[in-house]
N, CA, C and O of each residue as an XYZ file, in Angstrom:
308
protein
N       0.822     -1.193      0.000
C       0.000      0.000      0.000
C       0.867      1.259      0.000
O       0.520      2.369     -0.405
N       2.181      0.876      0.575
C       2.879      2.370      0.856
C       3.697      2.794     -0.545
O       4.356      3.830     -0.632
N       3.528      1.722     -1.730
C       3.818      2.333     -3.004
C       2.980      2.924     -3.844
O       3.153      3.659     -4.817
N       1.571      2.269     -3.051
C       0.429      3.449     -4.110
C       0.250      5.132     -3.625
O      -0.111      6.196     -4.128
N       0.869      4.489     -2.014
C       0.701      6.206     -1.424
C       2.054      6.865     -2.026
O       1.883      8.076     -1.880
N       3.131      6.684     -2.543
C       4.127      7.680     -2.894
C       3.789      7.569     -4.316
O       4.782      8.063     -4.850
N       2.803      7.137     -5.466
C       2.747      7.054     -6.246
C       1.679      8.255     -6.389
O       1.816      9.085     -7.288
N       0.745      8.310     -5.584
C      -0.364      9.658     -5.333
C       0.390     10.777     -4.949
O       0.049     11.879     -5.380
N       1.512     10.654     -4.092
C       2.101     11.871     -3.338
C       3.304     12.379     -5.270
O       3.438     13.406     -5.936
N       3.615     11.560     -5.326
C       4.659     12.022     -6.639
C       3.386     12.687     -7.496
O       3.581     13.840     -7.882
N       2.236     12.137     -7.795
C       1.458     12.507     -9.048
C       0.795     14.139     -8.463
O       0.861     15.068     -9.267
N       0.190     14.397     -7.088
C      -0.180     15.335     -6.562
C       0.918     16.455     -6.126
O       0.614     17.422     -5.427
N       2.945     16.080     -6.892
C       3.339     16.943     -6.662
C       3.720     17.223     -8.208
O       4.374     18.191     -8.594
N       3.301     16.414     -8.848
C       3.996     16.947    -10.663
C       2.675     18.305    -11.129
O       2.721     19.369    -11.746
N       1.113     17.152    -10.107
C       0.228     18.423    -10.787
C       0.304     19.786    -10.205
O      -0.189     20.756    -10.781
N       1.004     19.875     -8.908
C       0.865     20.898     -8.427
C       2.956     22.049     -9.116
O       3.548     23.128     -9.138
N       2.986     21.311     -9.299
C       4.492     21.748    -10.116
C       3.948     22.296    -11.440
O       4.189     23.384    -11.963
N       3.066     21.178    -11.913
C       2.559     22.346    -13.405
C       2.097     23.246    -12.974
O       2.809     24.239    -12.827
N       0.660     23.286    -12.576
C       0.026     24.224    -11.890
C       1.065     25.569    -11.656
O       0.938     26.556    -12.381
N       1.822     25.533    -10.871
C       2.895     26.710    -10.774
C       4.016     27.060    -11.881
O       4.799     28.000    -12.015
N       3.753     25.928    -12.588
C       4.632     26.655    -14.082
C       3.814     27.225    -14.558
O       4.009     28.403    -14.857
N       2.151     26.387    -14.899
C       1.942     27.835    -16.140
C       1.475     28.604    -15.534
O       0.967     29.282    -16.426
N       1.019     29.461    -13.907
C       0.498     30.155    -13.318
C       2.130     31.440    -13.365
O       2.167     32.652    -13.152
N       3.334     30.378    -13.766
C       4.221     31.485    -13.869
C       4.476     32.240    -15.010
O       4.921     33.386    -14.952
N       4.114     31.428    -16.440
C       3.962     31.726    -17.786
C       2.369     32.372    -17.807
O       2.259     32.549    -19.020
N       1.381     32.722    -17.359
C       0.590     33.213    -17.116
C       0.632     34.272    -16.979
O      -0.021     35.023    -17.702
N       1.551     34.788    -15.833
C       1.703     36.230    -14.645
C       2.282     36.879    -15.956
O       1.771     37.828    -16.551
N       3.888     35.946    -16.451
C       4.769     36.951    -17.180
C       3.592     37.262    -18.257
O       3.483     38.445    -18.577
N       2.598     36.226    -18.920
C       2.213     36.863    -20.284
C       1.233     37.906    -20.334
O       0.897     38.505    -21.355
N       0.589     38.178    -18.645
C      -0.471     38.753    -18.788
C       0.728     40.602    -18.149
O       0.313     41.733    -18.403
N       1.854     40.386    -17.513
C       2.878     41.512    -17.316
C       2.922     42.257    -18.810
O       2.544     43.403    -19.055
N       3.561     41.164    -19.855
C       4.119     41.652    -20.985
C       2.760     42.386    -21.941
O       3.131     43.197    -22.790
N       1.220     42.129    -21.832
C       0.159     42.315    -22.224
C      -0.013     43.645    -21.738
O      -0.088     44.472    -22.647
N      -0.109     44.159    -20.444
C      -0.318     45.464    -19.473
C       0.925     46.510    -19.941
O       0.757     47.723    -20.073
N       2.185     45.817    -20.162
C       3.544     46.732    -20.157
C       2.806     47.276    -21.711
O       2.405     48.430    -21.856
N       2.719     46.156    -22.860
C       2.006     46.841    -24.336
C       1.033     47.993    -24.549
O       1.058     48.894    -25.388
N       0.226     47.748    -23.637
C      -1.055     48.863    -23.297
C      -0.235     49.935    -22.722
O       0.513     50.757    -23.251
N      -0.486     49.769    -21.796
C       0.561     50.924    -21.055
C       1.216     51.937    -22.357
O       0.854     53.089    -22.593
N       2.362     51.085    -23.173
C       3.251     51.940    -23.831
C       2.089     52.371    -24.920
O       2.001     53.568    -25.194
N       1.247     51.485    -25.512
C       0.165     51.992    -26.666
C      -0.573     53.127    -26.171
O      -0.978     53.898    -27.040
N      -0.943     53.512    -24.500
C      -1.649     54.175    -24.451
C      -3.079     53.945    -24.445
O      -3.888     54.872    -24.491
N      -3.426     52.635    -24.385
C      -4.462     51.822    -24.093
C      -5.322     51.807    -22.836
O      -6.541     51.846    -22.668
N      -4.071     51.726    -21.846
C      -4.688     51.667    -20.420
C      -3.137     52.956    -19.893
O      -2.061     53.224    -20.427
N      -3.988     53.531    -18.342
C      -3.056     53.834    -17.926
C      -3.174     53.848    -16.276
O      -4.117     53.297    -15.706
N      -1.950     54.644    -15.459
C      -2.337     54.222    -14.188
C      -2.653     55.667    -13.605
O      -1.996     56.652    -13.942
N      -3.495     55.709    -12.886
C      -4.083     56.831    -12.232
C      -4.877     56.314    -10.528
O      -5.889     55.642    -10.324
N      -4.096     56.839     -9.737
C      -3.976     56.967     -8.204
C      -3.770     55.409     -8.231
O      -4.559     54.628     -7.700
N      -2.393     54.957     -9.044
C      -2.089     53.768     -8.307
C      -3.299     52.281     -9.186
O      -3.229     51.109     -8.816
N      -4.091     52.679    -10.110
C      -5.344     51.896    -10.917
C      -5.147     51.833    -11.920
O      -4.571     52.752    -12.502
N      -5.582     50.610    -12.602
C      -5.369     50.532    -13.959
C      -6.658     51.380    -14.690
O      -7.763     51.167    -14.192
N      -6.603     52.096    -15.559
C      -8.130     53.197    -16.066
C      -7.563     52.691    -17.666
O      -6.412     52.752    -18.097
N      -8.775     52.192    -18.336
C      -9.161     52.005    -20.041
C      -9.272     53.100    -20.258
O      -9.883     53.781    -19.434
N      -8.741     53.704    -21.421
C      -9.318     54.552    -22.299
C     -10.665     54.242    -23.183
O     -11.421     55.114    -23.610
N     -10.807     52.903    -23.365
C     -12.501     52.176    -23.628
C     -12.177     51.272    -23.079
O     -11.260     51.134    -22.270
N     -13.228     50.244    -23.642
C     -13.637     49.078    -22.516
C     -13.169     48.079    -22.938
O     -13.878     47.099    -23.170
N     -11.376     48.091    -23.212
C     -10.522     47.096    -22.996
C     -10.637     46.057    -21.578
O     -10.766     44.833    -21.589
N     -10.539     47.040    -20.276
C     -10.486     46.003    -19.200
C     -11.778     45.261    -18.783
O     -11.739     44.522    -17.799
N     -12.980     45.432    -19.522
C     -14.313     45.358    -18.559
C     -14.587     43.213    -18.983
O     -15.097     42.682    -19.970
N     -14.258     42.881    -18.309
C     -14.711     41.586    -18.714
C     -15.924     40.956    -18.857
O     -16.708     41.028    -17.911
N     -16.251     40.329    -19.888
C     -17.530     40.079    -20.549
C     -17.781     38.569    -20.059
O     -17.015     37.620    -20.231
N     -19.033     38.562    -19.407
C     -19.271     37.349    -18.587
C     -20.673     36.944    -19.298
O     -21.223     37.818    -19.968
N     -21.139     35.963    -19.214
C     -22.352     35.102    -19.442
C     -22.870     35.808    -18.299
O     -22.224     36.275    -17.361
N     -24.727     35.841    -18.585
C     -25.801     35.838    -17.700
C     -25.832     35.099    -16.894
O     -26.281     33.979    -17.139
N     -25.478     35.352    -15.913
C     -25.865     34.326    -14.075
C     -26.776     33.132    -14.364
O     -26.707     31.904    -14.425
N     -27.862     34.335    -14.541
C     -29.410     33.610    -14.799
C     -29.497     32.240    -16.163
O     -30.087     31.160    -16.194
N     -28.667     32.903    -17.080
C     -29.023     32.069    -18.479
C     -28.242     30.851    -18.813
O     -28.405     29.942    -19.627
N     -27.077     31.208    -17.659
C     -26.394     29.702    -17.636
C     -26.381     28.809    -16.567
O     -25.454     28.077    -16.222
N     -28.112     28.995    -15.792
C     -28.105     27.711    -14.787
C     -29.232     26.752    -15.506
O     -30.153     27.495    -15.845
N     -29.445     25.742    -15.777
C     -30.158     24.981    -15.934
C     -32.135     24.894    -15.432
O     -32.491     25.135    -14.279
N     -32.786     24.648    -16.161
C     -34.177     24.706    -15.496
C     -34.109     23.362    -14.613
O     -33.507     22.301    -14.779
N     -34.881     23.789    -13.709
C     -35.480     22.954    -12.634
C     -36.899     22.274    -13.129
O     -37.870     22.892    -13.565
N     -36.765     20.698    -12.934
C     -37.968     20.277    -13.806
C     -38.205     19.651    -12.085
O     -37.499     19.288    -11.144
N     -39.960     19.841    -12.479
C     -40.356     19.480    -10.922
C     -41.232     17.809    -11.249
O     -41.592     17.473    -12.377
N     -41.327     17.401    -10.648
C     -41.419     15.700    -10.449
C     -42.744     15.710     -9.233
O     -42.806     15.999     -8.038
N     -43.497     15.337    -10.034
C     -44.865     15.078     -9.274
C     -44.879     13.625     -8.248
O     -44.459     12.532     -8.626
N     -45.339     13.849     -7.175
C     -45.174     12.585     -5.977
C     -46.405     11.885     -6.222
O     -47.442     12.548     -6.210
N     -46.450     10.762     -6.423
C     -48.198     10.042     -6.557
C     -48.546      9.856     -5.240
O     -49.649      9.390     -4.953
């Protein structure tokens, strides 16, 4: 049993090793994305905030409402 447990402990440390690679290729790509704006004049910083000149930063989300599923109700005899 104590080779399936270092076999879970190795696999729960490779996923957590990716996990922190691309969360590090992430940070830099979303740095190098902000530094572009920035120099384009896209976004800028004011009291310390990132401020759009339009609505580059506003993130566009699905309806709450339109992406939960209907509730089908089930009659009791």
């Amino acid at each position: 049993m104590s080779s399936q447990l270092k076999v879970t402990n190795l696999h729960n440390a490779a996923v957590e090793r990716l996990s922190l690679e691309m969360a590090k290729h992430l940070q830099a790509a979303v740095g190098r994305d902000v530094r572009d704006k920035l120099a384009s004049g896209e976004i800028k910083i004011v009291n310390g905030r990132y401020v759009a000149v339009d609505d580059s930063l506003k993130v566009k989300r699905a309806s709450v409402f339109g992406a939960q599923p209907k509730k089908t109700q089930h009659k009791v005899c």
